[in-house]
N, C-alpha and C positions, 0 to 999 in steps of 0.2 A: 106558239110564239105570239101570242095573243096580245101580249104587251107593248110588242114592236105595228102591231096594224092602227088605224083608224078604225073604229069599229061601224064607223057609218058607211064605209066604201067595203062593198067585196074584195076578198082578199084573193090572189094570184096568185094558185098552188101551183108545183109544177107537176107534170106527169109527161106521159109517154109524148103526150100532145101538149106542146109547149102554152104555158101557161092560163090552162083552165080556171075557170073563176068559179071558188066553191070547195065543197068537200074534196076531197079526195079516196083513191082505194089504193090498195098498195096489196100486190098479188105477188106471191110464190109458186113455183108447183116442185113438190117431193116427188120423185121416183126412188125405189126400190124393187129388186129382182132379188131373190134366194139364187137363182142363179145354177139351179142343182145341188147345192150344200142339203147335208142332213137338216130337217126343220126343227132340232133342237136348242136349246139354250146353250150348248157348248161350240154351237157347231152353225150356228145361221149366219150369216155377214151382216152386220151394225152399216155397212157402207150404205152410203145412199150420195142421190144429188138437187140439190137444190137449184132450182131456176128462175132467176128472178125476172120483171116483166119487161125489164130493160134488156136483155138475152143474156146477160151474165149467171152462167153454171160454176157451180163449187162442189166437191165436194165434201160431204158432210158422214159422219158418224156417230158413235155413242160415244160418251166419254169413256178412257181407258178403262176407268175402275167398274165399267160394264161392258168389256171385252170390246172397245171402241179399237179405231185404229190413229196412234199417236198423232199421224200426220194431218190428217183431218179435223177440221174443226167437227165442234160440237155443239151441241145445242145450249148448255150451260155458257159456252165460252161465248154466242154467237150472243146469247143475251145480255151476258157484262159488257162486251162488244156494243150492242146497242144503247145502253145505258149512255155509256162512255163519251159516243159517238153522238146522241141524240142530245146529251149537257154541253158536248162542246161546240155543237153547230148554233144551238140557243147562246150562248156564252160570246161565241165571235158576232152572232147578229146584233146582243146588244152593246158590246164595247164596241163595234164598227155607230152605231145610235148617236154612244159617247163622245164618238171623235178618238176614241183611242186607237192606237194601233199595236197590232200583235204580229211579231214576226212568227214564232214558231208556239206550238201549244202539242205538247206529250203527255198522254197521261197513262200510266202502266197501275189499272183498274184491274182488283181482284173482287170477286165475288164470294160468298162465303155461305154454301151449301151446307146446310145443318134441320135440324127439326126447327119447324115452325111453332105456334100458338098450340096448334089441333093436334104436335106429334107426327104430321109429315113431312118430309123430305121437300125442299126449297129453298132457293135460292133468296135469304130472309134480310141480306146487305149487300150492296155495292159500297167497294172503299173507291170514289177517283182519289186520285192521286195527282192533278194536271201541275205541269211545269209548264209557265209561261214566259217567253221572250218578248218585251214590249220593245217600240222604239217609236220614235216622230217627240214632239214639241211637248205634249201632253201625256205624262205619264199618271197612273190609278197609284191611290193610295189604299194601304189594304184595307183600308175601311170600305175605301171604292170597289177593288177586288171579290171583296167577301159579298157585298151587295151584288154584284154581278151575278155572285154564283149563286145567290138568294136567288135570284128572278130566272137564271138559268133554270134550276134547278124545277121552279113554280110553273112557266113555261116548257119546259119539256115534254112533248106529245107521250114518249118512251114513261118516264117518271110518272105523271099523269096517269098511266092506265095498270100499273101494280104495285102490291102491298109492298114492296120488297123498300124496304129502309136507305134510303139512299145516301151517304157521306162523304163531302170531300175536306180531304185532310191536305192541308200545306205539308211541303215539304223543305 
């Protein structure tokens, strides 16, 4: 979010340790156990769990259509997730800039798994989709809108670090 700092003042990441001034690291840890399952392809468990460094556990799996289990997120999902999640925290930091106000913002973001450039398997789009509820004195014009989600989109740490084609579509 590079847009919203002063570039001559250290900027004030957050982490575990309230408001570090500087880079940041942002840590997971995966556990998996077979568990005694046969260590086949048909037959291992996809389950696993993630830990993130704030102590929140989930867990995680493989997608269905690689014997995942439904209820569990996945790692494909967990990515259009972060897409999603990482243009709308850029997206409310800079209409909050604006003086605009947003009451709610939804967006039901698909991903789109297909062969890349090289012929492998990747996640090669993100569609958002965000619905927005504005309210207060000063309402975006979609020009202003669309610009927003230009510089969201420009600033996004998530965006920023893969090839993956990013889109958001009005609805």
């Amino acid at each position: 979010m590079s847009v919203l700092q002063d570039k001559t003042q250290p900027v004030a990441v957050r982490s575990r340790r309230p408001y570090v001034v500087g880079m940041s690291e942002h840590k997971a840890t995966l556990k998996w156990v077979r568990g005694g399952a046969e260590f086949s392809y048909q037959k291992y468990p996809r389950d696993h769990t993630w830990t993130f460094d704030g102590g929140h556990t989930m867990m995680a799996t493989a997608s269905p259509a690689y014997l995942g289990n439904p209820a569990y997120v996945d790692p494909e999902e967990a990515f259009v997730a972060s897409v999603s999640s990482c243009h709308m925290l850029t997206f409310l930091a800079l209409a909050l800039k604006q003086k605009f106000v947003i009451d709610s913002y939804v967006d039901e973001a698909v991903g789109h798994l297909e062969k890349n450039a090289d012929g492998k398997l990747a996640i090669t789009r993100v569609d958002l989709h965000p619905k927005i509820e504005w309210s207060g004195d000063r309402r975006p014009s979609a020009e202003e809108v669309d610009k927003l989600h230009h510089l969201a989109h420009e600033n996004c740490f998530i965006a920023s670090s893969v090839k993956t084609e990013v889109m958001v579509t009005k609805l």
